[in-house]
N, C-alpha and C positions, 0 to 999 in steps of 0.2 A: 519409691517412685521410680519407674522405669525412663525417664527423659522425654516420652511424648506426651502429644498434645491425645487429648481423652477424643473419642466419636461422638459426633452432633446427627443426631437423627434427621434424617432429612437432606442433610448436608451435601453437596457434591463438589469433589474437587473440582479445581479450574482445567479448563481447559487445554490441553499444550500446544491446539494449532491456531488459538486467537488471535496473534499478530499475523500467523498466514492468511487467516479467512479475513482478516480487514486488509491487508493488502489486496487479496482478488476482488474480494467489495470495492475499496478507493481503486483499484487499477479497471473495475467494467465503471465506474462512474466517472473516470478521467477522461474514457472514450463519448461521454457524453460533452460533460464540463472543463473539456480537454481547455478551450478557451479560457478557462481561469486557471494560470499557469502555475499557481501552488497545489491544488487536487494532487495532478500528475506524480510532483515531487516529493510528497507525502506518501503516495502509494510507495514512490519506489523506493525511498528510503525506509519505513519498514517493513516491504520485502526485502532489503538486503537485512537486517536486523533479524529479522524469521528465518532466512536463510541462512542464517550463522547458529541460532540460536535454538530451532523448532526442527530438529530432526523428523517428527514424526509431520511434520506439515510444509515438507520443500516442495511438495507438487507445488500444490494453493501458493505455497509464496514466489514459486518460479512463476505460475501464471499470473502475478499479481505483477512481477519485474516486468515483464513482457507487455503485459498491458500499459501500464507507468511509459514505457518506454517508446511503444506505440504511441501513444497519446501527445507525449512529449516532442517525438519528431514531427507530427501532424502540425503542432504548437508551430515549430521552429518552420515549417515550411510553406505552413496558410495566414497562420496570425501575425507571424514577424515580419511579412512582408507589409500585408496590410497595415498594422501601424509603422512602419516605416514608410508608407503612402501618404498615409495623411499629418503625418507629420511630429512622431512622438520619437525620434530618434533620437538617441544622448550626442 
């Protein structure tokens, strides 16, 4: 026995920029769903995880930061106020 695993026909390895390509995913739907202020943080945190981890996929996970991040300030500067208006502040 040589120590590997045998070929499956058909089979295809995994992919190496899937955590990038779901961060640029969660980070254009945070610019939708920005208002629901977990999206955002999900994006960005694994684009930071892709971007330690997915060499071959730091664009997709830079644009996914970026987005995350954009979304997140939007968050802090139109929804925070507003509930702080109407009266949901700690």
């Amino acid at each position: 026995m040589s120590g590997t695993l045998p070929e499956i026909p058909g089979a295809t390895p995994p992919d190496p920029k899937l955590k990038s390509m779901w961060s640029l995913g969660i980070g254009a739907a945070s610019l939708v769903l920005g208002f629901v202020f977990l999206v955002p943080v999900i994006g960005l945190i694994l684009g930071i995880v892709a971007l330690r981890t997915e060499p071959e996929g730091q664009r997709l996970a830079f644009g996914g930061v970026v987005l995350s991040v954009v979304a997140l300030i939007t968050w802090a500067v139109f929804v925070g106020p507003i509930l702080e208006l109407i009266g949901f502040s700690g």
